[in-house]
Structure formats: C-alpha cells, structure tokens
Backbone as JSON, one array per atom type, in Angstrom:
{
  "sequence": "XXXXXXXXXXXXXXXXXXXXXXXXXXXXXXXXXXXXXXXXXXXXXXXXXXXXXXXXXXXXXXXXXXXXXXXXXXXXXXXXXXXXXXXXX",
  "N": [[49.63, -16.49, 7.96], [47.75, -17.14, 9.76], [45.45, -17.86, 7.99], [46.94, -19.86, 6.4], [46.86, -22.13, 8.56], [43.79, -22.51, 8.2], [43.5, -23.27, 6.5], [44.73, -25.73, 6.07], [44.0, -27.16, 7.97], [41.08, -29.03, 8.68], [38.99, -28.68, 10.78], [38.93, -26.51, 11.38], [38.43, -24.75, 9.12], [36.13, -26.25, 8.89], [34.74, -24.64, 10.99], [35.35, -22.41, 10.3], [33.34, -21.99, 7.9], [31.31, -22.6, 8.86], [30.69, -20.89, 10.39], [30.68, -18.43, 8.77], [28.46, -18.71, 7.58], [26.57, -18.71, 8.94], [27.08, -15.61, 10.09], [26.37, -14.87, 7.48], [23.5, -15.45, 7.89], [22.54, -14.02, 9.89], [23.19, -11.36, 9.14], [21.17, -11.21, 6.71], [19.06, -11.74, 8.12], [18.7, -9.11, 9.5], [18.73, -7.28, 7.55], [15.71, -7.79, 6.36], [14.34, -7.45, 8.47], [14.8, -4.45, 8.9], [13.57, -3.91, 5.85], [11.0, -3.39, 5.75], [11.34, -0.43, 7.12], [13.27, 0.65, 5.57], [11.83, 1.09, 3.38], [9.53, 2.68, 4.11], [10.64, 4.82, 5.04], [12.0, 5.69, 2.54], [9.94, 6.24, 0.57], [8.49, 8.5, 2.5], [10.77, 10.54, 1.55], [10.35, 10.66, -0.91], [7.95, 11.41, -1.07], [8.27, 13.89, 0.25], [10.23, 15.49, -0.37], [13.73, 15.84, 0.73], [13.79, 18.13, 2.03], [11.46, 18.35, 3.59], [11.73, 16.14, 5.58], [13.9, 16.88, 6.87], [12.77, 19.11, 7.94], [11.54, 17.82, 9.51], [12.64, 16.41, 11.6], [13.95, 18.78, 12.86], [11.93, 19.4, 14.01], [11.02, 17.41, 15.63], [13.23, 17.3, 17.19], [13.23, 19.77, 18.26], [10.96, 19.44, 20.21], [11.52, 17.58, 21.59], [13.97, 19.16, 23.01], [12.62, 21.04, 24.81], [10.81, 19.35, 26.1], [8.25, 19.37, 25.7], [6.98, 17.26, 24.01], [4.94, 14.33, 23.03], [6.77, 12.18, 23.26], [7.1, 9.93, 25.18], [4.84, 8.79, 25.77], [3.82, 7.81, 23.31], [6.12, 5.82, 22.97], [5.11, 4.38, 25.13], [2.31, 3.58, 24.01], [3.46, 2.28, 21.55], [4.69, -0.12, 22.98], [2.24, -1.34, 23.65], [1.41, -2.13, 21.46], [2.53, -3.9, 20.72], [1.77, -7.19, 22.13], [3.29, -9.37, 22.95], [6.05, -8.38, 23.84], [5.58, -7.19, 26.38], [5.35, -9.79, 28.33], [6.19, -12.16, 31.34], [9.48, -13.48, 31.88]],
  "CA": [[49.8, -17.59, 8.86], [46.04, -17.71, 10.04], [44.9, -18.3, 6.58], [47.61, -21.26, 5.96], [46.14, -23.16, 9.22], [42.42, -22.46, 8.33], [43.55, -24.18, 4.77], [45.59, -27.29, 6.01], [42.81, -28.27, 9.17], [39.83, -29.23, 8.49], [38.32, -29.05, 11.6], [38.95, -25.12, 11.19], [37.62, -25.11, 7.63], [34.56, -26.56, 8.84], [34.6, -23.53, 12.06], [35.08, -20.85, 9.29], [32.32, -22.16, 7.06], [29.43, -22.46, 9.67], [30.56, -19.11, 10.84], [30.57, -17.57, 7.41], [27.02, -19.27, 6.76], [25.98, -18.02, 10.8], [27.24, -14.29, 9.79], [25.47, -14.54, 6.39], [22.28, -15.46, 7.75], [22.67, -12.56, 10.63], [23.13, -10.05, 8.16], [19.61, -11.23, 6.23], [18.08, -11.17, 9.11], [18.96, -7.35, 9.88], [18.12, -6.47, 6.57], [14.29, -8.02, 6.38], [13.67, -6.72, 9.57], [14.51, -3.32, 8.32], [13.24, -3.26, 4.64], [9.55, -2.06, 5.8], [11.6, 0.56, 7.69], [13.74, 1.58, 4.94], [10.98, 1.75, 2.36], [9.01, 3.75, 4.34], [11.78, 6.41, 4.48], [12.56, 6.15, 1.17], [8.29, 6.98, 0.06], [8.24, 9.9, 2.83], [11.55, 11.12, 1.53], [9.9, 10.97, -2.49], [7.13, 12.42, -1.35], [8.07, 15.61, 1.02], [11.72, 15.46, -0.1], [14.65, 16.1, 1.75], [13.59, 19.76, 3.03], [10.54, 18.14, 4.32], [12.83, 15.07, 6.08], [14.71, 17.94, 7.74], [11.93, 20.0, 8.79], [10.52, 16.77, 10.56], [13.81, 16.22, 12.3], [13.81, 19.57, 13.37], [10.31, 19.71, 14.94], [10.86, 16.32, 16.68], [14.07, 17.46, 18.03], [12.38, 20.92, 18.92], [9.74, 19.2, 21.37], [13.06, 16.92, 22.93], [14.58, 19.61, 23.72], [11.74, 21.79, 25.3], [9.99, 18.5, 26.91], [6.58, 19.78, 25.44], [6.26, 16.17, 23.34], [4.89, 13.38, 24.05], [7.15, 11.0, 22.95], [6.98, 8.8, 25.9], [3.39, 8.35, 25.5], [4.39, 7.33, 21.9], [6.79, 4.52, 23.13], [3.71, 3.69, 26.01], [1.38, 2.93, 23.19], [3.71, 1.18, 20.61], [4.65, -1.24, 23.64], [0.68, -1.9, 23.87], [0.39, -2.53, 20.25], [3.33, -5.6, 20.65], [1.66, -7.5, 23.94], [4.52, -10.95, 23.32], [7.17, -7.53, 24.95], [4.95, -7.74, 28.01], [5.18, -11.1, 28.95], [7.34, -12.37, 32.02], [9.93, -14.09, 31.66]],
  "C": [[48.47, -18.23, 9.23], [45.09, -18.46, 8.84], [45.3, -19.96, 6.24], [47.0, -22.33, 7.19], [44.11, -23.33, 8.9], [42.46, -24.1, 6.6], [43.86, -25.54, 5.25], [44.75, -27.77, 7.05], [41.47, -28.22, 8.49], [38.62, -29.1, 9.6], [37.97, -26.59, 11.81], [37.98, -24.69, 10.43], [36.62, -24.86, 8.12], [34.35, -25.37, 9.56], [34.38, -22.47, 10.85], [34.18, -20.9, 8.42], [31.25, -21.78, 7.47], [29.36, -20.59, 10.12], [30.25, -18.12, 10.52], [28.77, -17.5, 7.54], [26.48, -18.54, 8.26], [25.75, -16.69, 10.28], [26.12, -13.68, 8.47], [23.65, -14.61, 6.41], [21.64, -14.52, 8.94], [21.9, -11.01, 9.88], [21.27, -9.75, 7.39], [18.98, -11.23, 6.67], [17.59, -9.78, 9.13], [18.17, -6.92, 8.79], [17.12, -6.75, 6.21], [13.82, -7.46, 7.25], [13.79, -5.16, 9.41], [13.87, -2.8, 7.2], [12.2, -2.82, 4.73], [10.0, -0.76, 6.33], [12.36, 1.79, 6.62], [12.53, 1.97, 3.63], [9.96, 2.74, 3.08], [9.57, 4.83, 4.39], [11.93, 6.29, 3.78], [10.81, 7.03, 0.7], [8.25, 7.96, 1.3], [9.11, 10.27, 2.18], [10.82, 11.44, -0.07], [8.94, 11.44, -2.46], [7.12, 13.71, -0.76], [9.48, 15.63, 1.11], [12.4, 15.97, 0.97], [14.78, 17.74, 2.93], [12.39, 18.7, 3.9], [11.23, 16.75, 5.52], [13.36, 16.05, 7.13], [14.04, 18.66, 8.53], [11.21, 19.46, 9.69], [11.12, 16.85, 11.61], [14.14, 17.17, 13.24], [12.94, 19.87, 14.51], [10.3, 18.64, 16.04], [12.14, 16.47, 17.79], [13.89, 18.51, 19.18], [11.13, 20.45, 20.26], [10.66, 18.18, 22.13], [13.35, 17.77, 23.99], [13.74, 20.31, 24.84], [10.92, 20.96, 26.22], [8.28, 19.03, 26.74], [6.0, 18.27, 24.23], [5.85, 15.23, 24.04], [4.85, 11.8, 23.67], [6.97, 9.83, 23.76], [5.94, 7.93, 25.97], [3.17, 7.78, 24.59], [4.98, 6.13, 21.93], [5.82, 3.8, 24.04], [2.96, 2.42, 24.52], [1.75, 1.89, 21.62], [4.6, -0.24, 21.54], [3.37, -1.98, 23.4], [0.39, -2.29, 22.58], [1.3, -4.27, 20.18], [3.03, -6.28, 22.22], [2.75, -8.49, 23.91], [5.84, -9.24, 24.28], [7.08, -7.38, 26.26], [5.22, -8.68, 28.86], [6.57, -11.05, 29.34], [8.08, -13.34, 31.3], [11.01, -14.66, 30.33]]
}
C-alpha cells in the first residue's frame, strides 16, 4: 500500500529520494570518520594477533575494575589535544 502511494505522488517520490540520498550520505560519513579507527585495529590485530587483542582487553578491563588506571586522566588529556570541544557555546 505504502509503496503504491510513494509510486503514484510525486511529491512523496521526491521525500523518499532526498531521504535515501540524506541516509546515504549519513552512512559515508560514519564510515570515514571511522576508517583511521578501523585500520588501526586491523594493523594492531596483524601484528599482536588476536591473543594479544584479548590480553589488552583484559588488562584494561583489569585496572576498571580495581580503579588502579588512569583512564580518566586519559580522557583529561585527549579533551586537551581537541581545544574546538572546549569552547562555549
């Protein structure tokens, strides 16, 4: 039913086009803004394969749980490296 009005208006049509083309240029967004993220996990993972991946995961979860890391200090200083997150307003 939804299909047969998107077909016979045009004013639809046009709605489901830009929307398409909106969604499609969403998506390419997402995925540029991740591809330095995923290639860097992919080159740690080829070079200290998947035991070494695990044993990271482990160790970073290991200083969560125990509160002996110092992740926060970690998110401190990669605020300070982006100052535009600072700014009011």
């Amino acid at each position: 039913m939804a299909l047969k009005r998107i077909r016979e208006n045009k004013k639809l049509r046009l709605l489901a086009i830009i929307l398409s083309i909106f969604l499609l240029i969403i998506i390419a967004m997402v995925v540029f803004t991740f591809a330095p993220l995923l290639i860097k996990l992919f080159n740690y993972v080829a070079q200290n394969g998947i035991n070494g991946v695990i044993e990271s995961a482990i160790g970073f979860l290991g200083k969560l749980w125990t509160g002996t890391g110092n992740y926060l200090y970690y998110i401190h200083l990669q605020i300070l490296q982006y100052p535009i997150l600072l700014k009011p307003g």
